[in-house]
Residue frames as a rotation matrix with the C-alpha (Angstrom) as fourth column:
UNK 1
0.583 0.812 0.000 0.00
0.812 -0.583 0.000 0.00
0.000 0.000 -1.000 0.00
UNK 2
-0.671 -0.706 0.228 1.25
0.734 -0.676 0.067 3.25
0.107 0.212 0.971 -1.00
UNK 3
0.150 0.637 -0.756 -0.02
0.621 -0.656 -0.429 6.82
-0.769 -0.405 -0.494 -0.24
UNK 4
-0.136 -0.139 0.981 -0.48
0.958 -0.272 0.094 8.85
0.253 0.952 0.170 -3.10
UNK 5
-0.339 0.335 -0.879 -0.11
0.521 -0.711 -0.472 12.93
-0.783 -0.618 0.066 -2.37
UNK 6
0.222 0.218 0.950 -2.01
0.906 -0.405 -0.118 15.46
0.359 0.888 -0.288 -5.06
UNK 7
-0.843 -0.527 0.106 -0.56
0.499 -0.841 -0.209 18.83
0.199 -0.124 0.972 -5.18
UNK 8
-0.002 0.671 -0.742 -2.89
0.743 -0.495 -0.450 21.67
-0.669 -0.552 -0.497 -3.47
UNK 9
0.346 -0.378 0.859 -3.50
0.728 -0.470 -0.500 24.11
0.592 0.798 0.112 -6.20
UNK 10
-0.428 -0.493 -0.758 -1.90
0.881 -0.413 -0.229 27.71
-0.200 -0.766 0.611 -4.99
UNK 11
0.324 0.770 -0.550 -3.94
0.753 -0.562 -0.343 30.70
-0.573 -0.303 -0.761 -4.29
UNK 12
0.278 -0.092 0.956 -4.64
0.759 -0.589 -0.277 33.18
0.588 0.803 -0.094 -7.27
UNK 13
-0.610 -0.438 -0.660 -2.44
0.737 -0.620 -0.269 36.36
-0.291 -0.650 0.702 -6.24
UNK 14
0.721 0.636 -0.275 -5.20
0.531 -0.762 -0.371 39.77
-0.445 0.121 -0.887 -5.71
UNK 15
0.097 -0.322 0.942 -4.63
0.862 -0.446 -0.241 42.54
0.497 0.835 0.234 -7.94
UNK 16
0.304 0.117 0.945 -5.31
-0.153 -0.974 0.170 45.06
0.940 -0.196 -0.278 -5.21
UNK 17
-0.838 -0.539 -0.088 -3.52
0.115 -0.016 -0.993 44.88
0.533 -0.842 0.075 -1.76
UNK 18
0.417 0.835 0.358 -7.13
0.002 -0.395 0.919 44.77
0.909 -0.383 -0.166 0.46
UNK 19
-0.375 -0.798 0.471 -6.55
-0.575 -0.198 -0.794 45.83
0.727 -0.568 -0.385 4.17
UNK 20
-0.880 -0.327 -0.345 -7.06
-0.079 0.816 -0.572 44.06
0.469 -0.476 -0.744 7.07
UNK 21
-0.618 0.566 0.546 -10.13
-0.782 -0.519 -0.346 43.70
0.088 -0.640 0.763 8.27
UNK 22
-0.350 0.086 0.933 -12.28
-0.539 0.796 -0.276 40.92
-0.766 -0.599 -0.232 10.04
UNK 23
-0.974 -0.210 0.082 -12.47
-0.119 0.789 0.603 37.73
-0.191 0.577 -0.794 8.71
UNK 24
-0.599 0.421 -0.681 -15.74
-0.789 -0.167 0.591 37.16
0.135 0.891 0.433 6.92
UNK 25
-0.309 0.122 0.943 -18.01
-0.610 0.735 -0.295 34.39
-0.729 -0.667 -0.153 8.42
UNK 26
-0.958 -0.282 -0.039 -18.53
-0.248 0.761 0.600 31.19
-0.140 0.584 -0.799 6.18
UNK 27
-0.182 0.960 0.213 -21.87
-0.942 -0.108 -0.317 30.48
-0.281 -0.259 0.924 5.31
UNK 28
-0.696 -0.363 0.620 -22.54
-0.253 0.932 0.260 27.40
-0.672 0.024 -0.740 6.23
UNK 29
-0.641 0.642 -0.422 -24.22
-0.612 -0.096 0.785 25.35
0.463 0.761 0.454 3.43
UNK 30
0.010 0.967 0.256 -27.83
-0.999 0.001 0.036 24.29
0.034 -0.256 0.966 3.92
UNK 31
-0.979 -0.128 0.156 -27.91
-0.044 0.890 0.454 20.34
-0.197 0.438 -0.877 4.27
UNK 32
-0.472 0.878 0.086 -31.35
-0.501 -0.347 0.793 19.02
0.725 0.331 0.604 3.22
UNK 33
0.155 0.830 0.536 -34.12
-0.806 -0.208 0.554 18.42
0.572 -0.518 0.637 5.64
UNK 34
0.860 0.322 -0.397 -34.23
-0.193 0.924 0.331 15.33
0.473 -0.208 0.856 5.73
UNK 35
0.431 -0.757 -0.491 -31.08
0.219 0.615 -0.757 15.18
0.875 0.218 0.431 7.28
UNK 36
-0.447 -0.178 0.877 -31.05
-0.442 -0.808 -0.389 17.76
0.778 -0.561 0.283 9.97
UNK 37
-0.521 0.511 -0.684 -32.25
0.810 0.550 -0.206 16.76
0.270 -0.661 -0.700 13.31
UNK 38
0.393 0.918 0.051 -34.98
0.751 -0.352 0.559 18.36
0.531 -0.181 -0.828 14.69
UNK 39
-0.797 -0.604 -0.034 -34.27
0.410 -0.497 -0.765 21.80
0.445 -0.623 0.643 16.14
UNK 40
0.398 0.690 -0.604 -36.38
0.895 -0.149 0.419 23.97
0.199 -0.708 -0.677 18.74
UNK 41
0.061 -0.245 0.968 -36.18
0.000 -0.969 -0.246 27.26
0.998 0.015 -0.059 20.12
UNK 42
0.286 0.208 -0.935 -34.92
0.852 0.392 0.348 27.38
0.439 -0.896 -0.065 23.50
UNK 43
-0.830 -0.522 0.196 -34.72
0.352 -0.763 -0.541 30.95
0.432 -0.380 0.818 24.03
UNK 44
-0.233 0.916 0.327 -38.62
-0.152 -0.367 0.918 31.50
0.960 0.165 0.225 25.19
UNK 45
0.724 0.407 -0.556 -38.26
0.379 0.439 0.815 29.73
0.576 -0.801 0.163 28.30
UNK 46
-0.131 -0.990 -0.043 -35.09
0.860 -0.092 -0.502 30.90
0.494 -0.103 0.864 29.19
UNK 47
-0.693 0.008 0.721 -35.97
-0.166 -0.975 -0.148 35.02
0.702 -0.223 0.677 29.74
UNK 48
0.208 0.745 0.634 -38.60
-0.401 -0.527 0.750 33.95
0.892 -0.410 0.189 32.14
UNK 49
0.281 -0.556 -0.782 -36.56
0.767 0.620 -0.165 31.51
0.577 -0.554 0.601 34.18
UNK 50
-0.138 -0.704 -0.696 -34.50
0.975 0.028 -0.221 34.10
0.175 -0.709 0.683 34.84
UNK 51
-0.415 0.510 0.754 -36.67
-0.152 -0.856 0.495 36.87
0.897 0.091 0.433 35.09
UNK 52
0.665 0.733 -0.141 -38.10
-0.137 0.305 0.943 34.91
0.734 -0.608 0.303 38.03
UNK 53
0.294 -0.779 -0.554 -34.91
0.879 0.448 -0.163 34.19
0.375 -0.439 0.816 39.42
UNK 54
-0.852 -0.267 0.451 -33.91
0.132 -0.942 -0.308 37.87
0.507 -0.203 0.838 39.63
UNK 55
-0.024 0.733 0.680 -36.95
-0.520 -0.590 0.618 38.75
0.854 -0.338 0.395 41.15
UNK 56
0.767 0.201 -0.610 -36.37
0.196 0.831 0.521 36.00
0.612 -0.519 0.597 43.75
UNK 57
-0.014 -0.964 -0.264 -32.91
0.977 0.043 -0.210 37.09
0.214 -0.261 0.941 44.24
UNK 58
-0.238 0.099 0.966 -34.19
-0.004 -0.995 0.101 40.76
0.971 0.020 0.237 44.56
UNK 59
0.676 0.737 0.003 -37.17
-0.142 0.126 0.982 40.08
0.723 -0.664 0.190 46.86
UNK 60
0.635 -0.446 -0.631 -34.25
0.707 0.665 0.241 37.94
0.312 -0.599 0.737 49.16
UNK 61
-0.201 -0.980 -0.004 -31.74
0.868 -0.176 -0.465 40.49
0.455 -0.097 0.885 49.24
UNK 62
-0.388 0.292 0.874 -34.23
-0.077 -0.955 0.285 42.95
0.918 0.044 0.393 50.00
UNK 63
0.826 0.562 0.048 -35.74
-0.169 0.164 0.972 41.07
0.538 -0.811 0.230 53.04
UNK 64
0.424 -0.596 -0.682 -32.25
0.885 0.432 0.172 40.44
0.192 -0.676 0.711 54.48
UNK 65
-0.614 -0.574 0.542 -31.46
0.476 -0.817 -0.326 44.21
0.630 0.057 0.775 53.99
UNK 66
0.436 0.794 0.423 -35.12
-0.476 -0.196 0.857 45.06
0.764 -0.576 0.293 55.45
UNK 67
0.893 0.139 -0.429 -34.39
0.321 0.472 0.821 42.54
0.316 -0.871 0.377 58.70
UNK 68
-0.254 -0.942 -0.221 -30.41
0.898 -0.145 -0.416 43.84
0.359 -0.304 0.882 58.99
UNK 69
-0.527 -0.042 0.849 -32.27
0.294 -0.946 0.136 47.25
0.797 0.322 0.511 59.51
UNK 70
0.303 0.951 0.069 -34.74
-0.254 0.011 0.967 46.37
0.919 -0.310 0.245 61.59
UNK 71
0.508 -0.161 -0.846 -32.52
0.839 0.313 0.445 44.76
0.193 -0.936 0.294 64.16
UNK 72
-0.540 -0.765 0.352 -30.26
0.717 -0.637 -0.284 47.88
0.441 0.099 0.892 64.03
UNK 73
-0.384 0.561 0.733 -33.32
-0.216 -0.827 0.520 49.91
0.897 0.041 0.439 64.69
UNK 74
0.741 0.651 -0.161 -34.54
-0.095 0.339 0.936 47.84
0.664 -0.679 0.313 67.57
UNK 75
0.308 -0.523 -0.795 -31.27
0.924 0.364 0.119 47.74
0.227 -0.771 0.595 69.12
UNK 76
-0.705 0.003 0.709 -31.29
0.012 -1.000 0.016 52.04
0.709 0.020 0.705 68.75
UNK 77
0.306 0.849 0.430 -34.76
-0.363 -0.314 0.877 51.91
0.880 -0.425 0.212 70.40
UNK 78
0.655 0.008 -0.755 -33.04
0.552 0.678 0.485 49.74
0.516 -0.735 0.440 73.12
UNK 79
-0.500 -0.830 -0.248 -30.04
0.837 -0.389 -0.386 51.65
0.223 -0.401 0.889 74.01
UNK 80
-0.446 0.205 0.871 -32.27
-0.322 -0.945 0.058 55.08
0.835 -0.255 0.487 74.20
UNK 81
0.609 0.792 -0.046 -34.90
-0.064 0.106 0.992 52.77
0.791 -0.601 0.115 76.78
UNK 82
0.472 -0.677 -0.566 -31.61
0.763 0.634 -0.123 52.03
0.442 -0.374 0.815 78.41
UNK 83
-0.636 -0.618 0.462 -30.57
0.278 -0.742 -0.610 55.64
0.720 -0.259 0.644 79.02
UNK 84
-0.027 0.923 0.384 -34.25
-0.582 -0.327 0.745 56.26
0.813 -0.204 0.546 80.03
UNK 85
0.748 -0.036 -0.663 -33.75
0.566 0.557 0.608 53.25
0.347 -0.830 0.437 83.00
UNK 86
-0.245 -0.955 -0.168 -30.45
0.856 -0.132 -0.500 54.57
0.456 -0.266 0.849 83.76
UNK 87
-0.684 0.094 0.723 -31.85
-0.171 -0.985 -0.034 58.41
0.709 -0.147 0.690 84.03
UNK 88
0.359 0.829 0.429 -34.99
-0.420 -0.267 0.867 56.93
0.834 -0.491 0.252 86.21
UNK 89
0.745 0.051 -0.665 -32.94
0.533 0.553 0.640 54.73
0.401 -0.831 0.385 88.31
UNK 90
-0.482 -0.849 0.219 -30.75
0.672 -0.518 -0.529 57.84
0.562 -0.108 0.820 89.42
UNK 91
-0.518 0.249 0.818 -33.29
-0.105 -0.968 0.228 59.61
0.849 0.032 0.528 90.03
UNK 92
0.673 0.428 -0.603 -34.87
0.195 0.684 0.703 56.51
0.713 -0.591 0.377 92.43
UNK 93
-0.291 -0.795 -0.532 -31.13
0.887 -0.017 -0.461 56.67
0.357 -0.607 0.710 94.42
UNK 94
-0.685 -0.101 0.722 -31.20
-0.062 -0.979 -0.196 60.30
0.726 -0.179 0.664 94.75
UNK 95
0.229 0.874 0.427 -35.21
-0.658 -0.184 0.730 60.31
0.717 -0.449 0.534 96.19
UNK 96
0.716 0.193 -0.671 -34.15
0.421 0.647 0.636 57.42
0.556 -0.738 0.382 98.62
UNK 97
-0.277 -0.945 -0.177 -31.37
0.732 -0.088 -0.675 59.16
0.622 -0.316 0.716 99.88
UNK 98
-0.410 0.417 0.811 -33.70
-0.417 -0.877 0.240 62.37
0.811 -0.240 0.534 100.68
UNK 99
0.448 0.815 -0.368 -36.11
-0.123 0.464 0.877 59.57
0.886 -0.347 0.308 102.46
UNK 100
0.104 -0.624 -0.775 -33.23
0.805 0.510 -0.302 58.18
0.584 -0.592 0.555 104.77
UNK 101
-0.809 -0.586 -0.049 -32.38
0.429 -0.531 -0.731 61.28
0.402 -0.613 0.680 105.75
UNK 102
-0.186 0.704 0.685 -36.38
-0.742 -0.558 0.372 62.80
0.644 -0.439 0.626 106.53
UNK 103
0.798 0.430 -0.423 -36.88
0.077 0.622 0.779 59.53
0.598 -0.654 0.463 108.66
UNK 104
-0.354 -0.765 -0.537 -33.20
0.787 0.067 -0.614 60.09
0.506 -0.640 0.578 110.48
UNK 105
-0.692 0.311 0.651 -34.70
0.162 -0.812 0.560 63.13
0.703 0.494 0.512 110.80
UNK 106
0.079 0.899 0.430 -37.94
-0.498 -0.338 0.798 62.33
0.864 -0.277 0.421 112.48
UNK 107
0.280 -0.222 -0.934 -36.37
0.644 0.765 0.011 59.97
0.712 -0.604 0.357 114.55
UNK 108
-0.709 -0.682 -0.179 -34.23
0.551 -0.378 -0.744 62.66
0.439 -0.627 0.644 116.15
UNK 109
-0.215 0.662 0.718 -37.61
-0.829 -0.513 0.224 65.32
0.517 -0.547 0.659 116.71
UNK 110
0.687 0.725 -0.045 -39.75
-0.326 0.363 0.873 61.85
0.649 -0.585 0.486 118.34
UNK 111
-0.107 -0.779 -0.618 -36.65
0.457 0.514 -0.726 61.05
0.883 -0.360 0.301 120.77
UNK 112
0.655 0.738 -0.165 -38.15
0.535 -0.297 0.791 61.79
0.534 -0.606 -0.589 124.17
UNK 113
-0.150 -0.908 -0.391 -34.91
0.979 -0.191 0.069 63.87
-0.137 -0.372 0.918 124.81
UNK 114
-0.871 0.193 0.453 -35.92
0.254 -0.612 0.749 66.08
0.421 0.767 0.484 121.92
UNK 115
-0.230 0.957 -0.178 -39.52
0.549 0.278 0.788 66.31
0.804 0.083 -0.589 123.42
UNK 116
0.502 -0.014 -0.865 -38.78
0.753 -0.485 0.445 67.24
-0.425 -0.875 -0.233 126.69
UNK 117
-0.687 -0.694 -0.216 -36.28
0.507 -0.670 0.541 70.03
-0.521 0.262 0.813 125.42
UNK 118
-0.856 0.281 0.434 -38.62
0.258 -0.495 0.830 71.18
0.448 0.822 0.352 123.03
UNK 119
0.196 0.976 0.094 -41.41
0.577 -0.193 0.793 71.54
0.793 -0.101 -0.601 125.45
UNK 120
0.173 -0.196 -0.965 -39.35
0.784 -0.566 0.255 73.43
-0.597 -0.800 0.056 127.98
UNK 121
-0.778 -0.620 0.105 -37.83
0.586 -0.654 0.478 76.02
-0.227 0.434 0.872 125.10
UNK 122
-0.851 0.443 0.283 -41.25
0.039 -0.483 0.874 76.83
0.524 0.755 0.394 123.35
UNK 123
0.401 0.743 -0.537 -44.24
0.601 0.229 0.766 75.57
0.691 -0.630 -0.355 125.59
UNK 124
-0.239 -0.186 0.953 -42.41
-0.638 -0.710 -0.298 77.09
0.732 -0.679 0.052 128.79
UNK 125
0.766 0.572 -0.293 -43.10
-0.248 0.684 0.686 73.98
0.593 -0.453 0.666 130.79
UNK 126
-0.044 -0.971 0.234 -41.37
-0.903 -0.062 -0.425 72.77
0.428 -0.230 -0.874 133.65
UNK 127
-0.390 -0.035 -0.920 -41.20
0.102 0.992 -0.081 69.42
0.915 -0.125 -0.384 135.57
UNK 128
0.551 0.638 0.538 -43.39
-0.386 -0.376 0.842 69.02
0.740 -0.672 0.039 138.60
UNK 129
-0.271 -0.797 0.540 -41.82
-0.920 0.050 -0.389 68.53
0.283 -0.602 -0.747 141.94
UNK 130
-0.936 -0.093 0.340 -44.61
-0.169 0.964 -0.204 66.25
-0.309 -0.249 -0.918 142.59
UNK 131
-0.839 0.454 -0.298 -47.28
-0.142 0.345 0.928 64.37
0.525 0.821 -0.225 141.09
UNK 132
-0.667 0.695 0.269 -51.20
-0.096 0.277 -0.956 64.12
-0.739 -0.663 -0.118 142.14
UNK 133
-0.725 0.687 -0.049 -53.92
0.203 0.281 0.938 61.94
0.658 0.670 -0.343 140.55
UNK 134
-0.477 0.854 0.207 -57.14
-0.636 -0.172 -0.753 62.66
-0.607 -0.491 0.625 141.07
UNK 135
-0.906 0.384 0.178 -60.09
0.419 0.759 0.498 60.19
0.056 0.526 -0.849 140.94
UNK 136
-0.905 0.271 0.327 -62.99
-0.158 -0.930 0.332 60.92
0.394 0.249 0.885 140.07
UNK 137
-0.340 0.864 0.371 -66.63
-0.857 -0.122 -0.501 61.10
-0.387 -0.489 0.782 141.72
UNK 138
-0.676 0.481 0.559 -68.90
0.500 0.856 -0.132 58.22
-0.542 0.191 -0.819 140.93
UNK 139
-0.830 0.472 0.297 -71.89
-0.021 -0.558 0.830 58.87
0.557 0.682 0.473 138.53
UNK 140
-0.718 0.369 0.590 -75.01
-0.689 -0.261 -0.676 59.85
-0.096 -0.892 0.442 140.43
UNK 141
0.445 0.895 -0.029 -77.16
-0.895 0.444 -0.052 57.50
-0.034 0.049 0.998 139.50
UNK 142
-0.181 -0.395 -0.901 -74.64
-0.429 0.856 -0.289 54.32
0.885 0.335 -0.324 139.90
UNK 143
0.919 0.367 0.142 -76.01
-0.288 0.383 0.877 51.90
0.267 -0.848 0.458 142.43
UNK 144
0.005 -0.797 -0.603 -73.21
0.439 0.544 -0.715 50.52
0.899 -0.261 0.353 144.49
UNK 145
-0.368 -0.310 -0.877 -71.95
0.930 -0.123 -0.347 52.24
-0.001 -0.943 0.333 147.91
């Protein structure tokens, strides 16, 4: 077995020098029908796929941007209720401190030291030397003795 080679003819030289520019696509040639396999259009389904997809992928990114906000906002509304406890439970210390001191306070006036002092300074009272009880009558109409 021998291989036989046939010469390639060689391209006819152009008469005009043409310049570069893109290459020319090949039209391809038609086979007949009957040969072709069946084709279809599968661009119709396609744009709504992913029309739906984007709108899925919107919708999502929006609800995770919507809930990243929302905790941000709820943890603002916390920190202000938090200043608001802070500002009322100062204001609790403060008022119990006042209390402590109006009951030290009342202690010292009801201290029967305080009493007696205060009813000699202002009243003008003095201490008796001695003490006499009197009883009283009976009622006139009480049977007995």
């Amino acid at each position: 077995m021998t291989a036989t080679f046939a010469p390639q003819p060689l391209p006819k030289p152009q008469s005009k020098p043409q310049p570069k520019s893109r290459p020319q696509p090949q039209r391809r040639r038609e086979a007949a029908p009957a040969s072709r396999p069946h084709l279809r259009l599968v661009g119709g389904a396609q744009p709504r796929q992913r029309r739906i997809t984007r709108l899925v992928t919107v919708a999502l990114v929006a609800a995770v941007f919507a809930g990243l906000f929302a905790i941000v906002a709820l943890r603002v509304v916390l920190a202000q209720g938090q200043g608001e406890i802070d500002k009322l439970t100062k204001s609790i210390e403060a008022q119990q401190a006042v209390q402590q001191d109006l009951r030290l306070a009342v202690a010292e006036l009801e201290a029967p030291a305080q009493i007696v002092a205060a009813a000699r300074q202002r009243l003008g009272m003095v201490t008796p030397l001695t003490v006499t009880y009197l009883t009283p009558p009976p009622p006139a109409g009480a049977p007995g003795r």
